[in-house]
N, C-alpha and C positions, 0 to 999 in steps of 0.2 A: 320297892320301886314306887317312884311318887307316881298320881296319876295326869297325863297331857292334859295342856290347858290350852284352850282355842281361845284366838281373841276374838272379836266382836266386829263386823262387817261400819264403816266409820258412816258417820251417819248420812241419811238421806238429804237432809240438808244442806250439806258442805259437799254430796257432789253435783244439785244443783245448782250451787253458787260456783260451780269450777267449770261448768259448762256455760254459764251465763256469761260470764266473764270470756269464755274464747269467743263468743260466737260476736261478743260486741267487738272484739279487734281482728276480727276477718269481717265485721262489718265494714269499722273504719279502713282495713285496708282496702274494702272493695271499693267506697266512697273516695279514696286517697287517688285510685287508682284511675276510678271514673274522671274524675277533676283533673287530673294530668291529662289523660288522650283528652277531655275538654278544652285545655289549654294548650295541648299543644295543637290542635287541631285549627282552635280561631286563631291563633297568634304565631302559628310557621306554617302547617300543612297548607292552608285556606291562602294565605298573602306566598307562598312560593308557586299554589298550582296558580293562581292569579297571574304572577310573574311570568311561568310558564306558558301561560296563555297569551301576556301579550309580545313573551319573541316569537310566538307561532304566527302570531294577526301580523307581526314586523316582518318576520318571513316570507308573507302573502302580501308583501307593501301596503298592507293598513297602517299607515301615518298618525291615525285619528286613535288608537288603542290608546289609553290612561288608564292606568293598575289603581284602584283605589287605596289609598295607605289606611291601615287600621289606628296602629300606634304608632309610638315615637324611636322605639328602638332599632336596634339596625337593620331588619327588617325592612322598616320603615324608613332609614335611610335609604337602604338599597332601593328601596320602592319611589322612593322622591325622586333620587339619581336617574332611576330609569326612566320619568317622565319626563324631566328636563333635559335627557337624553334624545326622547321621542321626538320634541320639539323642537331641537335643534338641527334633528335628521329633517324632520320636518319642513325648516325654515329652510336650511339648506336646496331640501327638493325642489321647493318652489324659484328659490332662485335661480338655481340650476334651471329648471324649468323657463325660466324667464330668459337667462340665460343663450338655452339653445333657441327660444323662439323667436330672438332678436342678432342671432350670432350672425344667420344668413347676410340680413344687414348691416352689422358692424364689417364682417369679412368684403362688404363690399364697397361700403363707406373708407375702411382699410385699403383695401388695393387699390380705389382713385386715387386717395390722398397719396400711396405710393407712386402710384405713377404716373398724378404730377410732380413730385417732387423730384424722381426720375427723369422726369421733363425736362427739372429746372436744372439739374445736375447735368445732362447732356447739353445743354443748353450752357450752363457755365464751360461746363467742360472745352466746349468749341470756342468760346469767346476766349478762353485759356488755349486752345490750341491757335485760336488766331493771333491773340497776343504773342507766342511762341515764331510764329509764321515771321509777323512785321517786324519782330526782332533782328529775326534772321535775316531778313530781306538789310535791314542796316548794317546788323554785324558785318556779315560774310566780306564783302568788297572791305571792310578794312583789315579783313585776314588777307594781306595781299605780298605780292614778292616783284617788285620790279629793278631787278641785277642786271647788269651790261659787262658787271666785269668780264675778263679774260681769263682770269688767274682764282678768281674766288665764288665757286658754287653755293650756293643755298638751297637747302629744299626742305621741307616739312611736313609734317602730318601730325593731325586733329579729331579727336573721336574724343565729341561731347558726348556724357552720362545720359543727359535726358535725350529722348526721343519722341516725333509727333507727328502725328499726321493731319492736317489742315484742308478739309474737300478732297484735291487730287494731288496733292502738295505735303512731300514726309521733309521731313528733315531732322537735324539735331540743335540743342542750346546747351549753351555752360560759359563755363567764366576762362578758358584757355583761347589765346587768341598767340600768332604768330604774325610776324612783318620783315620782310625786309628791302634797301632802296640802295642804290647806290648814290653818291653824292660826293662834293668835293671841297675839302678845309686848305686852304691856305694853298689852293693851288695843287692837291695832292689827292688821289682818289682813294676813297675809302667806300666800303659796303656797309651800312649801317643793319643793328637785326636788333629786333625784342620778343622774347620770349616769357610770355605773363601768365601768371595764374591769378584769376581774383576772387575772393572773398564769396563763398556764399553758392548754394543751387540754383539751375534754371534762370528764372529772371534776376534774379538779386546776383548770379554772377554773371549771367551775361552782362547785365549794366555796368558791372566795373568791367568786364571786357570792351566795352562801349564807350567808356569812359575812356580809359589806357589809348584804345586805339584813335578815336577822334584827336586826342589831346597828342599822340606822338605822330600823326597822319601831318597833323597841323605845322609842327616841330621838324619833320622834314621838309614839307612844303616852302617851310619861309626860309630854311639853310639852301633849301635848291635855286629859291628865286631871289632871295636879298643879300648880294654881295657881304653887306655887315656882319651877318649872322656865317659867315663862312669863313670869317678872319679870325677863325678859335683854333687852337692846336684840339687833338682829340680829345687829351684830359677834360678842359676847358667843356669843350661843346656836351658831352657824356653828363658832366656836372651839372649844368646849365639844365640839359635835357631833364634829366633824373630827379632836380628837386620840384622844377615846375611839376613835374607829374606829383609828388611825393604833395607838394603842397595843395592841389590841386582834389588830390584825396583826402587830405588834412580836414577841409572845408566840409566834407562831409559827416563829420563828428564821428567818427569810430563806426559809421551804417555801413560803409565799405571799406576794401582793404585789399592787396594783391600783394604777390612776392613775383619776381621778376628780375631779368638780367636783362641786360643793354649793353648793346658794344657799338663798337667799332673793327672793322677787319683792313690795314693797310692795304691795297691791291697788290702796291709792287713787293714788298714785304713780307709779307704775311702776319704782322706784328698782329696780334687782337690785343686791343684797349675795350675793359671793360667793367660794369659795375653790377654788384651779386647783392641785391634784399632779399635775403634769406630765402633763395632759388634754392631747388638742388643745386651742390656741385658738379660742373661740367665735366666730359668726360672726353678723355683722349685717345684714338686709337692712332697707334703707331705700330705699321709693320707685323699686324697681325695681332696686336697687345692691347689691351684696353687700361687706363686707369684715371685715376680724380687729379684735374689741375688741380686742386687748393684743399686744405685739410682743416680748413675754418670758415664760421659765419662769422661775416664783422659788422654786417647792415640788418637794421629791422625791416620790414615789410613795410612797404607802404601803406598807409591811413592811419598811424599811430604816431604821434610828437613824438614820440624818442628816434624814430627815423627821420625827420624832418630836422632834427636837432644835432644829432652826430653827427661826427668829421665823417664826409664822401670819400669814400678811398676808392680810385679806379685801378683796377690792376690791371695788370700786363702779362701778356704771354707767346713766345714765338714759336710758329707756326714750320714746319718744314714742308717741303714741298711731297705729298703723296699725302699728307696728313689732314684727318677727321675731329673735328669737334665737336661733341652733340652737349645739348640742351634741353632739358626736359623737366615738365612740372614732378609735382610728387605722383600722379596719377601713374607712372611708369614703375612706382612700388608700390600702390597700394593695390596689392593683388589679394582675392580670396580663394587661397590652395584648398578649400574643400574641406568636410567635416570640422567648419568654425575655425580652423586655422589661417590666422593672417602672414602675411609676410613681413618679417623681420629683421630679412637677409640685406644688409646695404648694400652685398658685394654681386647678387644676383643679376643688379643689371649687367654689369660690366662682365660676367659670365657670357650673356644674354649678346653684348653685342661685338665681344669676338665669336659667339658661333654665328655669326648673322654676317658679320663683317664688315656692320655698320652702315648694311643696307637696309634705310627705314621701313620697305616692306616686308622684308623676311624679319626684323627683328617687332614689327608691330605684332606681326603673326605668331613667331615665338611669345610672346611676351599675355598674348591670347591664349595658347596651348597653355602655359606653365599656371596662369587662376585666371578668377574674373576678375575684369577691372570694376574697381570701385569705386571710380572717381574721374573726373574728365583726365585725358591724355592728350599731351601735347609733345613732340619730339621735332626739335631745330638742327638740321647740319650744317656744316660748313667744311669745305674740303678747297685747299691752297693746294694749286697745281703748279706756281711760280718757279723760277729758280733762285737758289743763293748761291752769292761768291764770297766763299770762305778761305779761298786765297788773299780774294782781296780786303777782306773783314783783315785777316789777320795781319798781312802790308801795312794795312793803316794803322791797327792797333800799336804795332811796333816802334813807327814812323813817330804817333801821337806820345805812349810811354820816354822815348830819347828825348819831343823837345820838352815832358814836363821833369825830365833829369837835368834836364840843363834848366829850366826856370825859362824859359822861351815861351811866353804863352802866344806871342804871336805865332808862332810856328805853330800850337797847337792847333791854335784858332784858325789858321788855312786851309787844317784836315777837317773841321768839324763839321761842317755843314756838309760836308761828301759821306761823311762818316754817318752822320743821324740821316743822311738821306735812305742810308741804304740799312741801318741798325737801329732804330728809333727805340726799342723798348729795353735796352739796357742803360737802366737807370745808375750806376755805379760812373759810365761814360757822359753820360747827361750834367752828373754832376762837376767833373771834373772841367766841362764847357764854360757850367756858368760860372765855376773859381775864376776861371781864365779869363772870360770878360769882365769878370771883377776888377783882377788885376791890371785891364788894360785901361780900366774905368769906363767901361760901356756897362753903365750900372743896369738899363734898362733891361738889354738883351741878358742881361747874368740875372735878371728878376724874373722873368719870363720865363727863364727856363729853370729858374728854383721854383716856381712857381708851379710847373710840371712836374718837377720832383714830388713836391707838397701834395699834390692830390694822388700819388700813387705810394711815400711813404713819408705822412704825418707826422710821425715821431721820428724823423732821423736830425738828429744834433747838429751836425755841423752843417745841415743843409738851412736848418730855421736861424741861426748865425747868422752864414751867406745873405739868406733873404731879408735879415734886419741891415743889416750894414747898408746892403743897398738900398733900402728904403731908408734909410738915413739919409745918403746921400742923395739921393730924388727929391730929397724933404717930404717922403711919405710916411710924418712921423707918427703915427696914429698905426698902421700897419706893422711901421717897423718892431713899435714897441708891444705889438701883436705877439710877433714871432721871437722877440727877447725872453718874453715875459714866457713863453711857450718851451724856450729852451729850457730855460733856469726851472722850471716845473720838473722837467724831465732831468736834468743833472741841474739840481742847484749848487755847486759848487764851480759853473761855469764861468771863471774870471772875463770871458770876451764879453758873454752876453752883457754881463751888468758893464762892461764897459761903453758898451752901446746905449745902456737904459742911462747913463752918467750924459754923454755925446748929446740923448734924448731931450734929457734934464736941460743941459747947458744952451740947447737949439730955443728951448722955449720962448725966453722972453724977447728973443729976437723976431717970433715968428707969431706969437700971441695965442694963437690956437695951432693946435696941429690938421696938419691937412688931410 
C-alpha cells in the first residue's frame, strides 16, 4: 500500500491577487451604480419633479411658473412645450381678462346698435306697410262689378297671400284682381268679365294687378261712351281688348307678366265669347256636375312676345239656362295638405265644387278645410238664368238646311240674322252665312262674318278661302293674299287657293300696289 499524498495549500499570493481583483469590480459596480442614480436623478427625477411642480403652481392659477429646461432631450422637449404652453394659457387669460372687463360695454354698445337698427326695421317696415295701404287704396275700386243684366249674375271672391296692418287700417295685396260691367256691341247687350292673375308677390303683383285693371277699366270706359268702339262684334272687341293689354305688358320687358281670361257673356243668349292666356281652365257645373270647358292651352301669358305674336283665338261656349261657370287663378290648387305634401290633384277642384254647389262661400271654405293656400286666390261666377227656344232653334235650322238644298241662298239669308240673333256661337252656321253672302255678292257682309269665324277657328280651310275671295273682290288684295297664302300652308294642294293667288297676280298691274 503506497503512502497518501497531500497537496500543498496554493500559494498566498495568488489568493491575494483573487481577492484584489473582486473587490476592484464591486468597486466599479458600486461607481456604475452611483453615476446612474447621478444621472438619472439630474436628467429625469430633478426636470419631472420640476414639471410636477409647475402643474401644481397651474393648478393654484400661477400663470407666471417657467420649468427651467436642463437639456435638449425629450425631457426637455416636454419641458419647452410646457412653457410655451404656460404662455399661451397665459396670453389667453389676459385676454379673456380684457375681455370680460370690456364685455359689459360691448353688450351695451351691442344692444343700441340693435335697437336702432330695430328702429330702422320698424320703421321701414311701416313705410312697407304704408306702401301696402296706398296700393290698396288704388287697387281695390278697380276690383269692381257693375251688372244690370236680368239674365247674367256675376259675383266673386279674393283672398290675397299677403296681409298688413297699416296704424288702424289691415288689409290684403297680391296680384288677382276680378271685374265685371255690363255694356253694349252693336246694339246688343253683353256682360263683359276678367279674371287675372299677375306675375310676381305683394307689390310687384299687385302693380300688374294695377296695371291689367286701370288699362281694361279704361277699355270699357270708352266701349260704354264712344259709339265707334261699340260697332265690334264680340270676337273683334275681346281681340282688340286682349292685345292692348297683352301689348301694354310687352312694354315692360319681361318685369311683369299675368295670365288671365276675358270674355264676353250675351245677356239674351247666354253665348260666352272668350279668350284663355294660360288661365286655368273654366269650369262647368251643370245639374249638379262639375267639369273643364276646354282641354288645352293655346295663349301664352301675358308680358312675353310669343303671346303678343300668336294667332288670338276667342272661343266660344253656350250657356243653358240654370248653368254656372267659374274662373279661377291657380291659387285654387295650389294647396299645402300638410306634412310637405302639395296638391297635384287637377280634378280636386271640380270634386270641391259639386260638394259646394258652386256657392263661392262654401266652396272657398271647403277649399280652406282641404290645405293652406299658397298663393293668392281668386274665384269668378257667372250663372245664365235666361231661356232658350229650342223649338224654334230647330224650325229655323230646318227651314235654313232645305233653302241650302235647293241652292237658295237668299232664302237662306232671310233666316240668318233671326237665327245668329238668337244662336250666335255656333260657328259651323256662321259659316255657312257668310258662303251665302258670298253667293249673293254682298262680299263685305260674307267678310265680316268669316272674319268672326277667323278669330274663333284659324285654321279652318275653307273659311280662310271664303275670306280670300272676298277680299279679292273688295280689292283687299294684300289681306286677301293673307288668307290664300294661310290656306295653301295648311293644305298645300288647295287648287282654289292658288286660284285666287293667280286672280291676285293678274289684279296687280291694274291696281299698282295692293290695298
Amino acid at each position: 500500500m503506497k503512502p497518501l499524498k497531500i497537496k500543498p495549500l496554493a500559494q498566498p499570493n495568488r489568493i491575494f491577487q483573487y481577492w484584489k481583483d473582486e473587490k476592484a469590480v464591486v468597486a466599479a459596480i458600486v461607481v456604475f451604480a452611483l453615476s446612474s442614480l447621478a444621472f438619472l436623478q439630474l436628467n429625469i427625477i430633478v426636470p419631472l419633479n420640476r414639471l410636477l411642480e409647475g402643474i401644481s403652481r397651474i393648478k393654484e392659477h400661477d400663470l407666471t411658473v417657467r420649468v427651467k429646461r436642463i437639456n435638449g432631450d425629450e425631457i426637455g422637449f416636454v419641458t419647452r412645450t410646457f412653457n410655451q404652453m404656460v404662455r399661451l394659457i397665459a396670453d389667453h387669460e389676459t385676454k379673456l381678462s380684457e375681455y370680460a372687463r370690456t364685455l359689459e360695454n360691448r353688450v351695451q354698445e351691442r344692444t343700441q346698435e340693435l335697437s336702432e337698427t330695430l328702429a330702422e326695421v320698424q320703421q321701414l317696415k311701416e313705410r312697407q306697410d304704408g306702401d301696402y295701404y296706398l296700393t290698396s287704396l288704388v287697387l281695390n275700386p278697380l276690383i269692381s262689378k257693375k251688372v244690370s243684366s236680368e239674365t247674367v249674375s256675376i259675383d266673386f271672391r279674393i283672398r290675397q297671400k299677403k296681409s298688413f296692418r297699416f296704424r288702424k287700417w289691415s288689409g290684403e295685396i297680391g296680384g288677382d284682381i276680378c271685374i265685371a260691367r255690363s255694356l253694349s256691341l252693336k246694339g246688343r247687350d253683353y256682360t263683359a268679365f276678367l279674371n287675372a292673375d299677375a306675375m310676381g308677390k305683394s307689390i310687384q303683383g299687385a302693380s300688374g294687378a294695377l296695371v291689367i285693371g286701370s288699362v281694361f277699366e279704361s277699355i270699357l270706359e270708352r266701349t260704354v261712351s264712344a259709339a265707334v268702339f261699340r260697332n265690334h262684334y264680340p270676337e273683334r272687341w275681346l281681340k282688340n281688348s286682349f292685345r292692348e293689354l297683352a301689348k301694354i305688358f310687352l312694354s315692360f320687358d319681361g318685369a311683369m307678366g299675368a295670365s288671365l281670361v276675358i270674355g264676353l257673356v250675351d245677356d239674351r243668349t247666354g253665348t260666352v265669347y272668350y279668350i284663355n292666356a294660360e288661365h286655368p281652365f273654366g269650369v262647368l257645373y251643370r245639374k249638379g256636375r262639375a267639369s273643364f270647358i276646354e282641354t288645352e292651352a293655346v295663349l301664352k301669358r301675358i308680358g312675353i312676345r310669343e303671346s303678343t305674336e300668336s294667332q288670338t283665338v276667342v272661343r266660344t261656349f253656350q250657356m243653358q239656362p240654370g248653368d254656372v261657370l267659374l274662373f279661377g287663378s291657380d291659387g285654387k290648387d295650389d294647396l299645402d295638405l300638410g306634412d310637405g305634401n302639395r296638391n297635384d290633384d287637377e280634378y280636386l277642384f271640380l270634386s270641391l265644387v259639386e260638394q259646394s254647389g258652386a256657392d263661392l262661400d262654401s266652396l272657398t271654405e271647403q277649399l280652406g278645410r282641404r290645405g293652406e293656400l299658397t298663393d293668392d286666390l281668386s274665384l269668378l261666377r257667372i250663372e245664365f238664368s235666361g231661356m232658350m227656344d229650342r223649338d224654334g232653334r230647330r224650325t229655323l235650322t230646318e227651314l235654313i238646311n232645305h233653302h241650302i238644298k235647293q241652292e237658295d241662298y237668299a232664302g237662306v239669308l232671310s233666316h240668318a240674322w233671326t237665327y245668329l240673333d238668337e244662336h250666335p256661337a255656333t260657328t259651323d252656321i256662321l259659316y255657312t252665312f257668310s258662303y251665302a253672302f258670298r253667293k249673293v255678292k254682298d262680299y263685305a257682309t260674307a267678310a265680316e262674318l268669316g272674319e268672326r269665324i277667323y278669330l274663333r277657328e284659324p285654321d279652318r280651310p275653307g273659311n280662310l278661302v271664303n275670306l280670300a275671295y272676298c277680299h279679292v273682290k273688295m280689292s283687299s288684295h294684300q289681306r286677301a293674299e293673307f288668307f290664300a297664302q294661310k290656306a295653301l300652308d295648311l293644305d298645300p294642294g288647295n287648287d282654289v287657293a292658288r286660284r285666287i293667288q293667280d286672280m291676285i297676280a293678274e289684279a296687280r298691274p291694274s291696281q299698282g300696289i295692293f290695298n
